[in-house]
N, C-alpha and C positions, 0 to 999 in steps of 0.2 A: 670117798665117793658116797653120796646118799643111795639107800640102798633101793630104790620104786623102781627102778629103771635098768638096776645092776645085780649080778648072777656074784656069788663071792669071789666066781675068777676074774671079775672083770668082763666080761662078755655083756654087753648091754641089749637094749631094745632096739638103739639103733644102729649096732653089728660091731666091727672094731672101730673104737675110737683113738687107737694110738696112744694106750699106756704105755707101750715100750718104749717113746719117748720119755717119758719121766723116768723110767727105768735107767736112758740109757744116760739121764740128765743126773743121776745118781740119787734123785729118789724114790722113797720105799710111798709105795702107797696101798691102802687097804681100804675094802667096800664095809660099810656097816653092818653090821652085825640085824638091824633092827629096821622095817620099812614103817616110817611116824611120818604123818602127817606135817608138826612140827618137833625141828631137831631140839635136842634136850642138851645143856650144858655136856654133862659128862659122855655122853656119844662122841663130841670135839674138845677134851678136855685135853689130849694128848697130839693134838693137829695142830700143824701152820698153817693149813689152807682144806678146804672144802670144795669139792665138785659137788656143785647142785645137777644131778640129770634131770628132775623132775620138777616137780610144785610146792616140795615142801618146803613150807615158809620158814625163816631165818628172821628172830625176833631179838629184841632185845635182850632178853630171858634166855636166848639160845646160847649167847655170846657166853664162853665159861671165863669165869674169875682168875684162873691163871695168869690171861694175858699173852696166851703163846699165838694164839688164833690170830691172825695176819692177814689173810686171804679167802674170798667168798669167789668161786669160780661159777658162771651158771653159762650150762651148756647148750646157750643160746641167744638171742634179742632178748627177752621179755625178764624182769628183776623183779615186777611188781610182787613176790610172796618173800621178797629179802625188804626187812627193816634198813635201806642204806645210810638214814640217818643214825640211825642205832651205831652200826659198826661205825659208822663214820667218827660217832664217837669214842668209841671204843679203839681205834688208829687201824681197823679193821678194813683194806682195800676191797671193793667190789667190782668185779670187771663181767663183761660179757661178750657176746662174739657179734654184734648189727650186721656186719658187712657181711659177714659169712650167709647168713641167712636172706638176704636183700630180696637176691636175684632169684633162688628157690620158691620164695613168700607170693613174690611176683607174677608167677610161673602159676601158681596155685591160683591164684586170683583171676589169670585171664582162663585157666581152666573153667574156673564155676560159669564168669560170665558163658563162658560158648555152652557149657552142659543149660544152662539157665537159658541162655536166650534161641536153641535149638531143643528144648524139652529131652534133654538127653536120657535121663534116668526113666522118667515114661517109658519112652521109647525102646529103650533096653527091656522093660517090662513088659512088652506090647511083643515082641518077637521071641522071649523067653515063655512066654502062657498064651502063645498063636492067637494073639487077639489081632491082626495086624488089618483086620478092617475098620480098626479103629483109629487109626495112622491120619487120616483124613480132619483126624480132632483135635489134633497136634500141631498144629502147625506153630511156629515157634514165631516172634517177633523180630531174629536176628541181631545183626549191631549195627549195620549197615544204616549209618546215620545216626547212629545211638549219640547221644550225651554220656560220659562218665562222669559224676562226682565222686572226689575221694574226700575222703574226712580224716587229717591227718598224713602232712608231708615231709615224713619224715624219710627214713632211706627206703624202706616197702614200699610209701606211698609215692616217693618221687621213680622208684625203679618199677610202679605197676604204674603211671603215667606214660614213661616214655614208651613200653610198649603197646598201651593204647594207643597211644599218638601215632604212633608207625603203622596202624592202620589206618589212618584218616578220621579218627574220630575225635568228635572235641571233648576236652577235658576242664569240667570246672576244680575246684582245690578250693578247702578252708584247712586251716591251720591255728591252732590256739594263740602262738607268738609268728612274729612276721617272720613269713619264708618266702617274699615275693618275689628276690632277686633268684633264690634256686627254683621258684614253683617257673619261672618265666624261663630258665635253661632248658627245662623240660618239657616247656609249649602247654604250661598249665595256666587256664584264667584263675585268679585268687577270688573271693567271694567271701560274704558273711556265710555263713553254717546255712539261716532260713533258705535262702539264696541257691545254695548249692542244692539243698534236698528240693526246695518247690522247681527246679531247672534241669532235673537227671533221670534218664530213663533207668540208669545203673546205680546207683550207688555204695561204693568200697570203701569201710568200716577198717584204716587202719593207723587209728592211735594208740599211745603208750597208753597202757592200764595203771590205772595211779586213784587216788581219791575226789581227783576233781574230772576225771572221766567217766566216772561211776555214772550209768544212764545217759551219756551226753545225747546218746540216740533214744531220746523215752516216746512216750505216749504223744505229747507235743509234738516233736520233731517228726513222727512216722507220720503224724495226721498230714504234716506240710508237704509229704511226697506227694509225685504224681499219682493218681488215680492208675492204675497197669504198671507201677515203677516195680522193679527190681531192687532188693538187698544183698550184699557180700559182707560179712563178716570172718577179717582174719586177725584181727585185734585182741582181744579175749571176751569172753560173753557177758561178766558185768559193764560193757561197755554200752550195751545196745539192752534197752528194758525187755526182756526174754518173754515176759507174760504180754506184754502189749504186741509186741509183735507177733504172735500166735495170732493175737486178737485179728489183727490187718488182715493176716494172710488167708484166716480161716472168713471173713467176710468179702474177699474179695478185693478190699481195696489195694492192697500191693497184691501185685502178681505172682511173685515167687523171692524163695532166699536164697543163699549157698550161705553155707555156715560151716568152714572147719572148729569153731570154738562155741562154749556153752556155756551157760550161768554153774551150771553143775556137772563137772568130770567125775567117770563119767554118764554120759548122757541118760537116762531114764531111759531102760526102755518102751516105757508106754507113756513117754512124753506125748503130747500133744502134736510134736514137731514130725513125728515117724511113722502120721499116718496122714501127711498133706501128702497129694502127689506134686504140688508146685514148689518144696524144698528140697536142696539138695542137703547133703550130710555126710560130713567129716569126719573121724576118730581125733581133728588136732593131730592131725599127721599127715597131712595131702602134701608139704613140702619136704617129705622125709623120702630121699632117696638116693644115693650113693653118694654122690656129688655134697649132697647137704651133708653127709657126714662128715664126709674129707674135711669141706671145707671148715667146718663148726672146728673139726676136733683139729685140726691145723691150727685155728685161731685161739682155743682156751688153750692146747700142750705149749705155745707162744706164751701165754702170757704166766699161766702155773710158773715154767722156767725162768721169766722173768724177773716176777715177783720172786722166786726162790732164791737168785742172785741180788736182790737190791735192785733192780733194772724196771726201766717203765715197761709198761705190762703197751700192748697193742692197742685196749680199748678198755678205760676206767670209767667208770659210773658215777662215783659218791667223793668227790673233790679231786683235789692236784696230787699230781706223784711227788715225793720229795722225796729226801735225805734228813729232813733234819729233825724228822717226827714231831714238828708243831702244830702241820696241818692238820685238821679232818682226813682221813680217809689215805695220809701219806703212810708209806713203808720206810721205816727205819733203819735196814738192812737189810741184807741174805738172811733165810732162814737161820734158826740158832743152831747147831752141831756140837751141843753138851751134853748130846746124851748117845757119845760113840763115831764110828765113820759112816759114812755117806754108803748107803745101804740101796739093793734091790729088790725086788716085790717079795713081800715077806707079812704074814696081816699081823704077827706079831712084832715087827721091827718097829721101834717108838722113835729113830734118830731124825729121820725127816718126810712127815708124814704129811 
């Protein structure tokens, strides 16, 4: 396990994540010794598989020449700091947990609208420093009749629709590649991108981070909102151009943001962002709470043991699962067991790491 995120027993940021499953799955596993940014060949030189908890990125250069490295776990949705083509060539499996995450992501997102569209954080301000005859200045916009646009429908963006929708409100949706048979299950209008940001009192910032989303939301796009619109970003922050949007919000023309994610983790604290009263502001952790853990660390100990055995893993990232190690990104067996028997939590034990 990368070590940002994890204590050397195992004890994490996000509480237990169910290593005694791999324990009881008869592997040894061990946290690193070292918290980098980017992992370095020899930190995985003696590993079949890697738990990502954190951001550090997995390059090509990470991959050690061995050839033992099998398995990239990241304990969560988002891959964009894993090279998957890299491993992919390397016969290096990359999996993650979408589904786990969906419904928490979701849950986060109609949070900020209501803190956003009822001035929440104000307000919480205004009764903690007894200014409350200020309350009168507050008055929030509501959602009552809102527009949501989401940008990016993917399982976030179709699982923060439907609970829009179950309030009564309309939802517009763009989507990079066509999703208009699931964006229509979920009572979402599809739309060009202009479209959606010039039509939405809201709009929810949740696509995959990749190189061809870099800025999708820039200087351009924020101009196209409405005059009073709302932002949410839960995407990652090179997704949305971080200095233009300052720019908007600090003139007025967007109303307010909710941001759990940032161009830079973490966040400055004398960013420009942390002295608007109209943003809200996340650690990138507003959906971290019991239940997200269960259910993440359910979905990577699934697939760790899967991959350990030869077995398709629940949710692969970087090509097809196979057998017959031709593919990109296929497993070619169980982990190897040449170096002793099948061992339990030990940071020195090398047999199935």
């Amino acid at each position: 396990m990368t070590r940002g995120y994890a204590e050397p027993d195992g004890s994490t940021v996000f509480g237990d994540i169910g290593l005694s499953r791999l324990t009881d799955a008869g592997l040894a596993w061990r946290v690193l010794d070292e918290e980098v940014a980017e992992l370095r060949p020899d930190q995985l030189a003696d590993a079949d598989a890697v738990l990502v908890l954190g951001h550090e990125r997995i390059m090509e250069q990470s991959i050690p020449a061995s050839g033992r490295l099998r398995h990239v776990a990241r304990f969560g949705a988002g891959y964009d700091a894993v090279d998957t083509e890299a491993c992919a060539r390397h016969g290096v499996l990359v999996t993650n947990a979408p589904d786990a995450v969906r419904r928490p992501v979701a849950d986060s997102v109609v949070a900020l609208l209501y803190a956003l569209a009822h001035h929440l954080v104000v307000k919480d301000r205004l009764v903690r420093e007894g200014r409350w005859a200020e309350r009168g200045d507050w008055r929030g916009p509501g959602l009552t009749g809102a527009t949501v646009g989401i940008v990016g429908l993917g399982g976030i963006g179709l699982e923060t629709a439907r609970r829009v929708r179950a309030q009564g409100l309309r939802v517009l949706g763009y989507n990079r590649s066509d999703r208009s048979r699931e964006a229509a299950g979920a009572g979402v209008e599809t739309a060009p991108l202009d479209e959606v940001l010039r039509n939405s009192d809201y709009v929810v910032v949740a696509v995959a981070a990749n190189p061809g989303t870099r800025h999708l939301v820039g200087e351009r796009e924020l101009a196209l909102m409405r005059p009073g619109a709302r932002l949410v970003n839960v995407s990652r922050g090179m997704v949305v151009d971080e200095d233009a949007l300052v720019a908007r919000l600090a003139d007025g023309r967007l109303a307010g943001a909710g941001l759990d994610v940032f161009t830079e983790e973490p966040l400055d604290p004398d960013s420009p962002l942390t002295s608007l009263d109209n943003v809200v502001l996340a650690p990138h952790s507003l959906c971290w709470t019991d239940r997200y853990t269960d259910a993440v660390s359910t979905s990577v100990m699934a697939s760790i043991t899967a991959v350990s055995r030869g077995e398709e893993p629940p949710e692969t990232v970087n090509g097809p699962f196979g057998t017959d190690g031709d593919s990109p990104g296929t497993v070619d067996g169980p982990f190897r067991t040449d170096n002793g028997p099948l061992g339990t939590h030990n940071p020195d034990t090398r047999d199935r790491t």
